[in-house]
N, C-alpha and C positions, 0 to 999 in steps of 0.2 A: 462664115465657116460652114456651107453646106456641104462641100467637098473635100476628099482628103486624100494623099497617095497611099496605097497601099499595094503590098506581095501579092499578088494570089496565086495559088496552086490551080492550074488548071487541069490536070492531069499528068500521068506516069511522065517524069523528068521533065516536068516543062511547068516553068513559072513566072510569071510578067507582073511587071509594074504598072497600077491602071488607077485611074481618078475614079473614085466611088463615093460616095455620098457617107457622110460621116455620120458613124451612129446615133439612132436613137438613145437617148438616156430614159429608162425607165426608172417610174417614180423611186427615190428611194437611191438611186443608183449613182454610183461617180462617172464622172468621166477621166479619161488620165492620157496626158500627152506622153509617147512613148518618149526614152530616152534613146534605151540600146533594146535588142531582144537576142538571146543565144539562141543556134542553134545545136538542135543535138539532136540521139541515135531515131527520137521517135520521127522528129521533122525530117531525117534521112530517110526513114520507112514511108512518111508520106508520101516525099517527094517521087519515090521510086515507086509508087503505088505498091504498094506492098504493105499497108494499114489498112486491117480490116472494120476499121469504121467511119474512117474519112470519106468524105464526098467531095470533089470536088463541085464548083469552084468555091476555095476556102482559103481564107485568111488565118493560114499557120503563125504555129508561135506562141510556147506557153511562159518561156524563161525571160521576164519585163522586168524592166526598170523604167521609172519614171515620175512626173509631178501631176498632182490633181490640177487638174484643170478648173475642173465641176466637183464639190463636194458632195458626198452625200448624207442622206441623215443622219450618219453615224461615221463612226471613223476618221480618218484622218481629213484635216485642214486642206483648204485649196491654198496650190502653191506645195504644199507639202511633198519630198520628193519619199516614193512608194516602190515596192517590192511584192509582187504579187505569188499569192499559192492559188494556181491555178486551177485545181481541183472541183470538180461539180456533185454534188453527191446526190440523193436521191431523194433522202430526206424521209424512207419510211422502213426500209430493211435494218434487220435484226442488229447487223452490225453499229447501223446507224443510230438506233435506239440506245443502243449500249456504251456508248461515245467513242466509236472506231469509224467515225463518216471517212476517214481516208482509206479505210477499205470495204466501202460500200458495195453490195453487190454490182449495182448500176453503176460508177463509176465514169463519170466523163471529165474531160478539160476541156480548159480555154483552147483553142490554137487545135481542136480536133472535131469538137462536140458544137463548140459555138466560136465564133471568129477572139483569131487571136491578138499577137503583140506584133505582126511585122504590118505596122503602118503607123502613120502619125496617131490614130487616135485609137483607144478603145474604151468600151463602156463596162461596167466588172462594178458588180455588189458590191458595198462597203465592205463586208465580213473576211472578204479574200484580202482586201488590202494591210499591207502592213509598213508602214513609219520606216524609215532611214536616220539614222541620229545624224546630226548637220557633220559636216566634213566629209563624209562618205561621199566618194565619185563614185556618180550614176554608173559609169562602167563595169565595177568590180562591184557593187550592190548588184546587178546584173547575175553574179554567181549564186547569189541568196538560194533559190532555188536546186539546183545541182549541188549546192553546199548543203542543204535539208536534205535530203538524201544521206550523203554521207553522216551526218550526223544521227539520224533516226538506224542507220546500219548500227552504228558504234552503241544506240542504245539498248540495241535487240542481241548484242553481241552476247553482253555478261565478258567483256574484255576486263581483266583487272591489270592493275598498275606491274607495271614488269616482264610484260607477258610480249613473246617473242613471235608478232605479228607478221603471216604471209598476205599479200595482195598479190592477187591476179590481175595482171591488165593496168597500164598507165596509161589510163584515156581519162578523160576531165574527174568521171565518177571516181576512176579506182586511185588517182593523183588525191584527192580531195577526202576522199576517205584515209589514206595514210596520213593527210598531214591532222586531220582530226584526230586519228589513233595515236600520234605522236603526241597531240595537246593533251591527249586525257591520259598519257602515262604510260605508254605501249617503252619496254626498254629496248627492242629493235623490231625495224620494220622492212620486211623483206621485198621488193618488186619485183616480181618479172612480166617481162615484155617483149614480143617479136618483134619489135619498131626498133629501131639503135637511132632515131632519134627522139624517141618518146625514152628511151632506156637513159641516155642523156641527160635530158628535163628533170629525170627520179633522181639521177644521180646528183645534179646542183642542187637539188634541195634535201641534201645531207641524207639519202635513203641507201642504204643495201640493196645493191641493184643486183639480179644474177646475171652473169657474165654471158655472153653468147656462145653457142657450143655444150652450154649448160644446161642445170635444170632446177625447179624450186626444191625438187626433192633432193638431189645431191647439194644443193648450201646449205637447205635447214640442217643437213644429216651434221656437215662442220659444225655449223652454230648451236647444235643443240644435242651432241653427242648420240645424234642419231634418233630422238627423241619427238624432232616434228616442232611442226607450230602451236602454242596455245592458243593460238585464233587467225581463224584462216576467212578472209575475204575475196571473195570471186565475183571481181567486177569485170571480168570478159567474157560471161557466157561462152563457152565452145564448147563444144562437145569433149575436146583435146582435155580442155582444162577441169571440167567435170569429171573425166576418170581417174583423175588423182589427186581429188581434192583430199577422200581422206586416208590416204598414203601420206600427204604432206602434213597432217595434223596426227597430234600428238593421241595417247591415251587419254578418254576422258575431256579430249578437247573440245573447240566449237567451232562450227563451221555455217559461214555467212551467205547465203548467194543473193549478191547486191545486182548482177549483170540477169538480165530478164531473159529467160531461153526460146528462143520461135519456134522450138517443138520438144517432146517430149525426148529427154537426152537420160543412157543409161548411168546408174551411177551405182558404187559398190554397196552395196546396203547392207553384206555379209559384214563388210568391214566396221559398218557404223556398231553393228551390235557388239561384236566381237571387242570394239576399241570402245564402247559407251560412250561414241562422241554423240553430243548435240546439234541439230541441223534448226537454222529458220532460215524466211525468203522475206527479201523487203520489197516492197510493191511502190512505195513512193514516203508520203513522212506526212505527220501531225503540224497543227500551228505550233507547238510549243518547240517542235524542230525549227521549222521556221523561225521564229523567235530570234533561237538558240544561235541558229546561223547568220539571222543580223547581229548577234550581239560577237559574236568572233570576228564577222567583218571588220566593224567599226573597232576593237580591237586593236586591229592590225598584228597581231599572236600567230595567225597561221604565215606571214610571208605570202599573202598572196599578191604583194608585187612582182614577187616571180614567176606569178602563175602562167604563162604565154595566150595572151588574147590577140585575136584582128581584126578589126573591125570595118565591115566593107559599107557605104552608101545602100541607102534602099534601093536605090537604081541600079545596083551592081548584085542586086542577090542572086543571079546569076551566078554570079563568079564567085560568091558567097559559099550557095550549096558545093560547089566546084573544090572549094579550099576545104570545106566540112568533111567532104567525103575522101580526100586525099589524106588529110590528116598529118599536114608534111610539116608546116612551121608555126601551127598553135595549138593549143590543145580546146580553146573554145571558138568558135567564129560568131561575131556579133554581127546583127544588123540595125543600123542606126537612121531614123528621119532627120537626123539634124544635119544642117550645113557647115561643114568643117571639120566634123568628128570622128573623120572614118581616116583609115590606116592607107589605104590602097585606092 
């Protein structure tokens, strides 16, 4: 096993399938046979060169699922199927000292900073790896990552039980984040979406969709006597949706921005004082988010069998990024080394 296939990003929209040499395990370190790997919005910015700290040639790909191959000093058992937090941290800034290493000044991942999950093998500290309880398909353990996110939003929220929740944007994060807000007690959960097939997918999984023609500020204004949202989640970054975030939240409310903006976008600040609402941003999530979101999986509480995955061949990640970026009939694209486990 000197060789192995893997993705590599060669530069702006352009990524090939090529036999490379399979990692080195440094001492101490696992090795882990990929299962599935998602992709999402950051492997989009890769792909299109547009990540300002990627290099090509690089083995993208931070959202893994997988089984130890190689165990390492610590952590999980070989054979053991794993879920990794990709995360690199620095290991000496302030934050890091204070136990916030997921928002490290320095800040890197797998699948950017160091080769990632789109290939049969990769090589990943023990510390980042984390257990899958048995019954769990590699596929949907696969979300672990993008499900830590939304769960670390809902932590930073101060959401309480009852509370008449807006999302912005039905793409993986902002899907993912209502059906968590749902679990921990939200009494309605508002989407909107420009997709009327992503509006769809909100709808089957039992959400308050707003209508097309519409807007989140005239439904909450129905549902809430004109009153607004108690907690407003903005997992679309847009400029669009930034100007009204807190129009759509209540007095006193809280307002999330889970969707990461690529430039400085205005927003009513008159408003925030005037209403005393609360703002935080979430940059990514903690182990214990992690955890939290194998332990929903395994679950099975949130329905994410209806979550809409596809899963293309490594040799097809071509047409992989192709479905990622359309965004037309899943809401996650996976890419998988195994034989027989791909959709397309």
């Amino acid at each position: 096993m000197t060789t192995m296939r893997a993705a590599v990003w060669t530069g702006t929209d352009e990524v090939e399938v090529r036999e490379i040499e399979t990692p080195e395990v440094p001492e101490g370190w696992a090795l882990v046979r990929i299962a599935y790997n998602g992709i999402c919005g950051t492997d989009l910015s890769i792909f299109h060169g547009k990540h300002p700290r990627a290099q090509a040639p690089l083995v993208m790909g931070h959202e893994m699922s997988g089984w130890v191959e190689r165990a390492g000093s610590s952590g999980p058992a070989a054979g053991s199927l794993v879920t990794v937090e990709p995360l690199i941290s620095c290991g000496e800034c302030k934050a890091y000292r204070d136990g916030h290493a997921h928002v490290c000044r320095r800040l890197g991942l797998y699948g950017i900073d160091a080769p990632g999950g789109m290939a049969e093998y990769v090589a990943l500290p023990p510390e980042v790896l984390h257990a899958v309880p048995a019954g769990v398909d590699p596929r949907t353990a696969t979300l672990a990552e993008p499900l830590a996110v939304a769960v670390h939003a809902l932590a930073l929220s101060g959401m309480e039980r009852g509370d008449t929740v807006a999302v912005y944007g039905a793409g993986p994060i902002g899907v993912l984040t209502a059906l968590v807000a749902r679990h921990e007690g939200a009494g309605t959960v508002v989407i909107t979406e420009p997709s009327a097939w992503r509006r769809e997918v909100a709808e089957g999984m039992g959400f308050t969709v707003v209508p097309d023609g519409s807007s989140m500020i005239e439904t909450l204004a129905d549902l809430t006597d004109g009153e607004g949202a108690d907690t407003t989640f903005d997992s679309a970054a847009h400029p669009s949706v930034a100007a009204e975030l807190t129009a759509a939240t209540r007095v006193l409310g809280r307002i999330v921005v889970v969707g990461v903006y690529k430039q400085p976008t205005p927003l009513d600040l008159q408003a925030v004082c005037f209403k005393e609402q609360s703002m935080v941003g979430v940059r990514v999530y903690t182990s214990a988010d992690m955890a939290r979101a194998i332990e929903l999986i395994a679950s099975g509480d949130l329905g994410l069998d209806r979550f809409p995955t596809k899963a293309f061949d490594l040799a097809q990640v071509g047409e992989a990024f192709d479905a990622a970026t359309t965004g037309q009939d899943c809401l996650k694209v996976l890419v998988t080394p195994l034989d027989g486990k791909a959709d397309a």
